[in-house]
ZADRENDREN-890957 format. One record per atom (N, C-alpha, C): residue in one letter; atom name; residue number from 1; x, y, z. Coordinates in steps of 0.05 Angstrom, whole numbers, plus 5000, padded with zeros to 4 digits. Example, Ala and Ser with C-alpha at 12.3 -4.5 7.8 and 13.67 -1.06 7.14 Angstrom:
2
<lopa = a romar = N vexkol = 1 c1 = 5264 c2 = 4886 c3 = 5156>
<lopa = a romar = CA vexkol = 1 c1 = 5246 c2 = 4910 c3 = 5156>
<lopa = a romar = C vexkol = 1 c1 = 5264 c2 = 4934 c3 = 5156>
<lopa = s romar = N vexkol = 2 c1 = 5257 c2 = 4955 c3 = 5142>
<lopa = s romar = CA vexkol = 2 c1 = 5273 c2 = 4979 c3 = 5143>
<lopa = s romar = C vexkol = 2 c1 = 5258 c2 = 5001 c3 = 5157>
This chain:
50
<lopa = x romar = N vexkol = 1 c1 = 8089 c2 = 4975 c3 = 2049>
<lopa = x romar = CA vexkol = 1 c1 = 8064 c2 = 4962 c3 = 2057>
<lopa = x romar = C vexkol = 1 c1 = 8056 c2 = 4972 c3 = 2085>
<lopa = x romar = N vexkol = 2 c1 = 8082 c2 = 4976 c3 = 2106>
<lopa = x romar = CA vexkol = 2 c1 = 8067 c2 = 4988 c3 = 2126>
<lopa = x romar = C vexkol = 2 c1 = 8051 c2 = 5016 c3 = 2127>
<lopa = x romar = N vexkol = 3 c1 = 8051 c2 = 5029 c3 = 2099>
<lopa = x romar = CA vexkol = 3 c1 = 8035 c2 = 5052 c3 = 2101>
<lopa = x romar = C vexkol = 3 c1 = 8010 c2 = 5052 c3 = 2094>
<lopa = x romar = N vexkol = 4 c1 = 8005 c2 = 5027 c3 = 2085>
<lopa = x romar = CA vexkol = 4 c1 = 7983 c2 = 5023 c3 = 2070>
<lopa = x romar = C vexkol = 4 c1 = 7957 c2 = 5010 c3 = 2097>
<lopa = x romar = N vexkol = 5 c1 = 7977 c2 = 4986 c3 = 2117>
<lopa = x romar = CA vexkol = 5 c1 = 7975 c2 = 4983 c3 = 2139>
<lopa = x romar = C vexkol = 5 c1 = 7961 c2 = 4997 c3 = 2153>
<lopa = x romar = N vexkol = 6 c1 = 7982 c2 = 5013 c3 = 2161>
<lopa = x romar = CA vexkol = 6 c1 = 7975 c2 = 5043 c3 = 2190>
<lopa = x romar = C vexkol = 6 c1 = 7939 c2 = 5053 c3 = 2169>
<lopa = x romar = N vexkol = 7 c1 = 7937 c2 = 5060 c3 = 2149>
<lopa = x romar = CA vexkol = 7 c1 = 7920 c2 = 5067 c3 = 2136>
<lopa = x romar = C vexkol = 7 c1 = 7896 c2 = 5061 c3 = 2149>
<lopa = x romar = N vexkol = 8 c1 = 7895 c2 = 5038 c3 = 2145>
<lopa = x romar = CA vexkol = 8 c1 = 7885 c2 = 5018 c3 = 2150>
<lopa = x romar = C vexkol = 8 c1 = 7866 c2 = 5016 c3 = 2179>
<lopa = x romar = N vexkol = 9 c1 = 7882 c2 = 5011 c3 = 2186>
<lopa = x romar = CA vexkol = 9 c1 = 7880 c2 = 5016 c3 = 2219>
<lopa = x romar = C vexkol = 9 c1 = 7869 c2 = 5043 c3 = 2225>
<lopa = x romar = N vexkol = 10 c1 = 7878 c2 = 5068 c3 = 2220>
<lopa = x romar = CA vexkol = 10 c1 = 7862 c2 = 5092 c3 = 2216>
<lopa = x romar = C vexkol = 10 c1 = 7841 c2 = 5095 c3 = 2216>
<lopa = x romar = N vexkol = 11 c1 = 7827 c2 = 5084 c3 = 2189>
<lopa = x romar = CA vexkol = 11 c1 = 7802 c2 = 5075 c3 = 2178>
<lopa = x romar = C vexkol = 11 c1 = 7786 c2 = 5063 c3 = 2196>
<lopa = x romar = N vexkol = 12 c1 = 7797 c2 = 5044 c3 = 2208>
<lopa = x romar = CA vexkol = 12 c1 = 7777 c2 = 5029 c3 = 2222>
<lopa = x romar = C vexkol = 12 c1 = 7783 c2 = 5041 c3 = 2247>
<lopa = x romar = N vexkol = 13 c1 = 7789 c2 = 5055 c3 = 2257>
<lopa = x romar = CA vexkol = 13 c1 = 7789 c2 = 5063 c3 = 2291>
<lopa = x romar = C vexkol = 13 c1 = 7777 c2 = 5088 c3 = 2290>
<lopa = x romar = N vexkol = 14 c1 = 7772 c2 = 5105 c3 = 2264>
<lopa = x romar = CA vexkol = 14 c1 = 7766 c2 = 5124 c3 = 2269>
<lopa = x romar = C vexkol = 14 c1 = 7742 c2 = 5125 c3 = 2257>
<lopa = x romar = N vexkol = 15 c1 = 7733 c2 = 5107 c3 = 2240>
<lopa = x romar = CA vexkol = 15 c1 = 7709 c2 = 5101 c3 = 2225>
<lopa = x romar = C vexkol = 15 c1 = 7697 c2 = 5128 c3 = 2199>
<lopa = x romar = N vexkol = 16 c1 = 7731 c2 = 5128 c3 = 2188>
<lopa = x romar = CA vexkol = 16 c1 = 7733 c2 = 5140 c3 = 2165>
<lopa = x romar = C vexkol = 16 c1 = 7723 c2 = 5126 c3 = 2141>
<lopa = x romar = N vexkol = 17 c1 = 7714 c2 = 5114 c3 = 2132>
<lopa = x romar = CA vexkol = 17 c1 = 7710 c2 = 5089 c3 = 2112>
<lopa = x romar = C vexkol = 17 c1 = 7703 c2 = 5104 c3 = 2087>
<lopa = x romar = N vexkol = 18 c1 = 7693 c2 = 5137 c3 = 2090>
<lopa = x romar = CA vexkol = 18 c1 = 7689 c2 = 5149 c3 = 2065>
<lopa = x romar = C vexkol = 18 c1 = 7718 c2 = 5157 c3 = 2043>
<lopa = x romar = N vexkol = 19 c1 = 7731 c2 = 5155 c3 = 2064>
<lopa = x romar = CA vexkol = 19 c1 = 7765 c2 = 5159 c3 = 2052>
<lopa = x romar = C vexkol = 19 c1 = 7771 c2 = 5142 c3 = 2029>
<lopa = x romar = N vexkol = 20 c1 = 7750 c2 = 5127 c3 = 2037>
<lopa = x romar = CA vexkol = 20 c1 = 7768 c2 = 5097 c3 = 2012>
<lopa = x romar = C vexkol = 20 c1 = 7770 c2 = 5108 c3 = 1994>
<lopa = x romar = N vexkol = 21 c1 = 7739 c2 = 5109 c3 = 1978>
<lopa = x romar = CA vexkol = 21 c1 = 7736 c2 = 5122 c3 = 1945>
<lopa = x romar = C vexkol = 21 c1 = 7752 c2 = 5142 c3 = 1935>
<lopa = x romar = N vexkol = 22 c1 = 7752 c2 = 5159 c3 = 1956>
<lopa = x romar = CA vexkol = 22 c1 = 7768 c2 = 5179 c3 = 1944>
<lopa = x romar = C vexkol = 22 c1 = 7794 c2 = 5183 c3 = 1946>
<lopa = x romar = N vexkol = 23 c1 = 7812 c2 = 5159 c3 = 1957>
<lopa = x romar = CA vexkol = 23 c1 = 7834 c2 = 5154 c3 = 1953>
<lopa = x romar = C vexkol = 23 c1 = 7837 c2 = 5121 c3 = 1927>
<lopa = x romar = N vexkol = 24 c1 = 7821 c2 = 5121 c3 = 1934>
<lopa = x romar = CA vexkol = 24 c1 = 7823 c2 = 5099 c3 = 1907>
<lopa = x romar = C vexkol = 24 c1 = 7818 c2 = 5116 c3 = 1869>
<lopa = x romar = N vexkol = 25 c1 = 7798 c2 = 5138 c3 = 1872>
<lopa = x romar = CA vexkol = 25 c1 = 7796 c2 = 5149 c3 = 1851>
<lopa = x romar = C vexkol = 25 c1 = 7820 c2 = 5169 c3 = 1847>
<lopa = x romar = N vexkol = 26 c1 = 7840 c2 = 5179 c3 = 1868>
<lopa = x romar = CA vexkol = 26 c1 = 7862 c2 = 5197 c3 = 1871>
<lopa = x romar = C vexkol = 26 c1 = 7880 c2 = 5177 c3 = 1848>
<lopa = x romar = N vexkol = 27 c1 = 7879 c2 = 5150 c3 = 1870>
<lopa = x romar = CA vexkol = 27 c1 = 7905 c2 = 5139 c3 = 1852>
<lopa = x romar = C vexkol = 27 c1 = 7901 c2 = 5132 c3 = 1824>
<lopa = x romar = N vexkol = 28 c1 = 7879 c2 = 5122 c3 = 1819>
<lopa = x romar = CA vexkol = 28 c1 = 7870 c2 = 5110 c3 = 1787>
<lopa = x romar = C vexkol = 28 c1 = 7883 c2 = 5152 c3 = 1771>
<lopa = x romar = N vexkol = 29 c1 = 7869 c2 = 5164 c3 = 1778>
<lopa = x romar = CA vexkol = 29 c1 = 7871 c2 = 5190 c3 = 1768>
<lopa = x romar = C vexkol = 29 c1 = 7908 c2 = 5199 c3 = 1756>
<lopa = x romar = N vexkol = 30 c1 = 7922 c2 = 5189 c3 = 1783>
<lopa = x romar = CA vexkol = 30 c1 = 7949 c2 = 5198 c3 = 1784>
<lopa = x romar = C vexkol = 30 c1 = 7965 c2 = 5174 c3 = 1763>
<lopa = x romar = N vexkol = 31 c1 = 7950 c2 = 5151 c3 = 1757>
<lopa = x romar = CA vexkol = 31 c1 = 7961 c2 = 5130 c3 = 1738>
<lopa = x romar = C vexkol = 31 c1 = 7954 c2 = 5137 c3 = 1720>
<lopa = x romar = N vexkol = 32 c1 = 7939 c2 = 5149 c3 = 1704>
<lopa = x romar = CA vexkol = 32 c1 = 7923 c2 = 5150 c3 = 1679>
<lopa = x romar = C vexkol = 32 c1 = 7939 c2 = 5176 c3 = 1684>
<lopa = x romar = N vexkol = 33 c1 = 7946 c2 = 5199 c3 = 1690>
<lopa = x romar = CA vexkol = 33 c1 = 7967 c2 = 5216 c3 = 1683>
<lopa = x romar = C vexkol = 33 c1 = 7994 c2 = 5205 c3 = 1674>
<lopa = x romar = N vexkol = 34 c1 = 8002 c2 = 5181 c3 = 1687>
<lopa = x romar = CA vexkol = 34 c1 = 8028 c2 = 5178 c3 = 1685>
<lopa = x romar = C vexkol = 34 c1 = 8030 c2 = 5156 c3 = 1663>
<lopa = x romar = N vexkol = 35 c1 = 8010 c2 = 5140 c3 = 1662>
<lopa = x romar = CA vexkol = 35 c1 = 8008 c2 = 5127 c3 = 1628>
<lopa = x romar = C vexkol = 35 c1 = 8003 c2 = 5143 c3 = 1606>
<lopa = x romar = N vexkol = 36 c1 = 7983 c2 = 5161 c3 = 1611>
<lopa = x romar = CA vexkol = 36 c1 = 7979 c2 = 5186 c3 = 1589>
<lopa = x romar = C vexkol = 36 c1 = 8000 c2 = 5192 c3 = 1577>
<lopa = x romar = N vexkol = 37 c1 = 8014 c2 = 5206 c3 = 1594>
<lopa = x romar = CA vexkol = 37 c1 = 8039 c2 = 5221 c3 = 1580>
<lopa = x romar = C vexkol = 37 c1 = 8061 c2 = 5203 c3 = 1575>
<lopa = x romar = N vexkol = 38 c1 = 8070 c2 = 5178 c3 = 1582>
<lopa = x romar = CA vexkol = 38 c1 = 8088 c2 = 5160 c3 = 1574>
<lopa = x romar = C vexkol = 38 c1 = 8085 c2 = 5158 c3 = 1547>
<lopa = x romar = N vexkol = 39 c1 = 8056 c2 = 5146 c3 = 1551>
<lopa = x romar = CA vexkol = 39 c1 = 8055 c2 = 5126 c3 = 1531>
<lopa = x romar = C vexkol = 39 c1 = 8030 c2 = 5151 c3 = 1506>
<lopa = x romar = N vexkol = 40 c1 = 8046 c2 = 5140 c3 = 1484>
<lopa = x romar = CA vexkol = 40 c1 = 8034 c2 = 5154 c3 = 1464>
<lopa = x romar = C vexkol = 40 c1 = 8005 c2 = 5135 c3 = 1443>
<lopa = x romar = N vexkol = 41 c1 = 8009 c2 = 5113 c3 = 1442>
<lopa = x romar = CA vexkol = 41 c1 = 7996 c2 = 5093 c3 = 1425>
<lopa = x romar = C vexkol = 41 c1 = 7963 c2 = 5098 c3 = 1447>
<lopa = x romar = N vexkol = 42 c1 = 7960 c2 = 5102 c3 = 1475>
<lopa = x romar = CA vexkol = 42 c1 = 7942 c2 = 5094 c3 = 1494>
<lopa = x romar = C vexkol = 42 c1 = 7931 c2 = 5119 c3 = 1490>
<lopa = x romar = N vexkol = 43 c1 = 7938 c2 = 5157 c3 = 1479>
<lopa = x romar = CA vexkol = 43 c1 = 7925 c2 = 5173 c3 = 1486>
<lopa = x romar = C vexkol = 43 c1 = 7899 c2 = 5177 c3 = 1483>
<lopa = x romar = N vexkol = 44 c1 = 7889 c2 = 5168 c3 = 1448>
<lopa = x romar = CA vexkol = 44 c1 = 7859 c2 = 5168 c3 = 1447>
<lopa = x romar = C vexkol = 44 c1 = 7842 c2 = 5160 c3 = 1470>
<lopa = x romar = N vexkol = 45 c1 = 7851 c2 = 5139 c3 = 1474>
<lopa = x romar = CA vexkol = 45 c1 = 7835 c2 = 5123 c3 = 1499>
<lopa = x romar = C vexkol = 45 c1 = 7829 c2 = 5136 c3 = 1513>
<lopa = x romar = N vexkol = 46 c1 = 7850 c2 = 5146 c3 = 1530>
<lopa = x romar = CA vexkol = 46 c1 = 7847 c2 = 5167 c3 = 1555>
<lopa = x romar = C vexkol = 46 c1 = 7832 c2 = 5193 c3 = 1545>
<lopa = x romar = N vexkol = 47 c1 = 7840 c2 = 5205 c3 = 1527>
<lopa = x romar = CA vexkol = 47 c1 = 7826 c2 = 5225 c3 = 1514>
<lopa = x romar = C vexkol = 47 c1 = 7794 c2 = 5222 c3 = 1514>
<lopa = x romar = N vexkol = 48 c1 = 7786 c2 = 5196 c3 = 1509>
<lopa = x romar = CA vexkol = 48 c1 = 7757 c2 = 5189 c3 = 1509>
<lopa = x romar = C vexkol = 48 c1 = 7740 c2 = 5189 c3 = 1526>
<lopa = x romar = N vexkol = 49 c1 = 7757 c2 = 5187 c3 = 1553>
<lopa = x romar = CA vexkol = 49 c1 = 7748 c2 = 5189 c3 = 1586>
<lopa = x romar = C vexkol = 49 c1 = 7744 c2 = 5204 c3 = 1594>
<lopa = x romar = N vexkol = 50 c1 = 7757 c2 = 5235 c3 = 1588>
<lopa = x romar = CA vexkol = 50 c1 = 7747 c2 = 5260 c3 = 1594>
<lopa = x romar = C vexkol = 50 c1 = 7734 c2 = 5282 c3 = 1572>
């Protein structure tokens, strides 16, 4: 949590605020890889998204 923290604080001192989205769409991205390939029953789904 403190990394998420410091982040945080980054953001707001440096008045990066465009960072969010594209660290929020990084991680959705990097989960939907890692459920993809786990999980077999979920692929259509994902398949449907791209």
């Amino acid at each position: 949590m403190d990394i998420l923290k410091e982040f945080w604080e980054f953001l707001k001192i440096r008045k990066k605020f465009w960072l969010l989205p594209i660290l929020v769409m990084l991680i959705l991205i990097i989960g939907l890889a890692i459920f993809g390939g786990a999980a077999g029953p979920l692929s259509p789904f994902i398949y449907a998204l791209f």
